[in-house]
C-alpha positions in Angstrom: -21.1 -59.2 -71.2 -24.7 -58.3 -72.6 -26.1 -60.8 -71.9 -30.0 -60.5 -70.1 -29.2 -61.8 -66.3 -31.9 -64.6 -65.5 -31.8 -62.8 -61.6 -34.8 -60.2 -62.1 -33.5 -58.5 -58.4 -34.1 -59.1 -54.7 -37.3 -60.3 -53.5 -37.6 -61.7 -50.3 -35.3 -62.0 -46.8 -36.3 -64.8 -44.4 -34.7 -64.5 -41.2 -34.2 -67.9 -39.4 -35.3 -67.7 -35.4 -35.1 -69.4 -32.4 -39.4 -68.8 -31.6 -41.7 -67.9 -33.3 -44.3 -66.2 -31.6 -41.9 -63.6 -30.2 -39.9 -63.1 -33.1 -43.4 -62.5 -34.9 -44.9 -60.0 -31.6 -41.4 -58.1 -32.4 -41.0 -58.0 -36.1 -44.6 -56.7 -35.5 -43.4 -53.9 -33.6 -40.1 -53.2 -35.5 -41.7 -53.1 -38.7 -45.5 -51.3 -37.7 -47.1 -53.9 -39.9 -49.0 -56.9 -39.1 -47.8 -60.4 -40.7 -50.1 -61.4 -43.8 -49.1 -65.0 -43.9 -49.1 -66.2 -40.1 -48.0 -70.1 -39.8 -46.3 -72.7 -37.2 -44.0 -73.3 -40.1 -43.8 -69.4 -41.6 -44.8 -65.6 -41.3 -44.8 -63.0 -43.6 -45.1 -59.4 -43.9 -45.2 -57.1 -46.5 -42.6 -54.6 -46.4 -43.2 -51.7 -49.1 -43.8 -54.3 -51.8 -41.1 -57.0 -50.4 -41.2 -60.1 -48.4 -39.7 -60.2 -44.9 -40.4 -63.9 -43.9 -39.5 -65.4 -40.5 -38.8 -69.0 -40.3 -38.1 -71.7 -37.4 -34.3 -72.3 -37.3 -33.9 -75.9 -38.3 -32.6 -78.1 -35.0 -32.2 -81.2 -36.9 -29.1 -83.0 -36.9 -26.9 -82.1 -39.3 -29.1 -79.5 -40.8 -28.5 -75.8 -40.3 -30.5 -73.3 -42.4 -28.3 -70.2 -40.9 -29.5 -66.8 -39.9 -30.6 -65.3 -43.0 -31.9 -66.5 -46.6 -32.5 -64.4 -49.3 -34.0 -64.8 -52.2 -33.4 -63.2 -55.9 -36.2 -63.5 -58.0 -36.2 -65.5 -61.2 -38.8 -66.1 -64.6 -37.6 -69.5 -64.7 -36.2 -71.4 -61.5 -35.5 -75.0 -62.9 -33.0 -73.5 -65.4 -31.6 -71.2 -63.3 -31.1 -73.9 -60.1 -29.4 -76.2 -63.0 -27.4 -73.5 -64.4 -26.4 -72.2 -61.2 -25.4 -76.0 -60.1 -23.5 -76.1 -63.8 -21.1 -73.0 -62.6 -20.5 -75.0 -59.7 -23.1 -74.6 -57.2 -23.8 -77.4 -54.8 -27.9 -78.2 -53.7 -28.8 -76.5 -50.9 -32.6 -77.0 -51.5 -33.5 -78.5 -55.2 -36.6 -76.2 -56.8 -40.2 -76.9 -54.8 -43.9 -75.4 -54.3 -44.0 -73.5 -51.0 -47.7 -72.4 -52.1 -49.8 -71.1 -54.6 -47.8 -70.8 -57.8 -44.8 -69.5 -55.8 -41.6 -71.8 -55.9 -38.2 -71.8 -54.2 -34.6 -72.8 -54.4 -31.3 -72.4 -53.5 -27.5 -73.5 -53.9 -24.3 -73.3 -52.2 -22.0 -70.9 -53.9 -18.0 -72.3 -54.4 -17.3 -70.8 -50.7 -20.6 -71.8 -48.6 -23.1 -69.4 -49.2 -26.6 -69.9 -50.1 -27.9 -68.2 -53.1 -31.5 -68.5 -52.6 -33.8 -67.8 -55.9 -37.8 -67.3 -56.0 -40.4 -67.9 -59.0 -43.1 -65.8 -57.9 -45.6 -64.8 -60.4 -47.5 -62.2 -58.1 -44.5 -60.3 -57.2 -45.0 -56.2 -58.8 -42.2 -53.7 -58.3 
């Protein structure tokens, strides 16, 4: 296959905690860097040009947004979400605007994992 892959390589990790504020006060410490984005809802750093977000784990009934996302980056996410669904994907979360031009995504693969995938037009390697 030579055909151009529509994943551009791995952008972000969000890792999915119990609180917050200490999660934040230690990936403060772990990291030696200070978050840049600093919400109730989400807090990122920038970790050598990457994202490392932390994110409330969801409590909801029925919901469980697991331990860890990742996120591959992507030049266009609608097609790729629909593409991805076409190979046999399931929704996990259909494309939406987390801020700024910066979109998000992501599927269940055929055995339960989430494929995440970001549209993020500021991201520089």
């Amino acid at each position: 296959m030579n055909k151009k892959s529509p994943m551009l390589g791995l952008r972000t990790v969000v890792y999915m905690v119990e609180d917050l504020e200490k999660a934040k006060a230690w990936y403060s410490k772990a990291f030696n860097e200070e978050p840049y984005w600093d919400t109730p809802y989400y807090v990122g750093f920038n970790i050598g040009g990457y994202e490392l977000g932390l994110h409330p784990k969801e409590k909801a009934k029925g919901t469980d947004n697991g331990t860890v996302q990742s996120y591959w980056g992507v030049e266009d996410i609608k097609k790729t979400y629909k593409s991805l669904i076409d190979l046999g994907g399931t929704k996990h979360e259909e494309p939406n605007n987390v801020g700024g031009d910066i979109e998000v995504a992501s599927v269940y693969d055929p055995w339960k994992n989430i494929i995440g995938i970001i549209y993020n037009p500021a991201f520089k390697l």
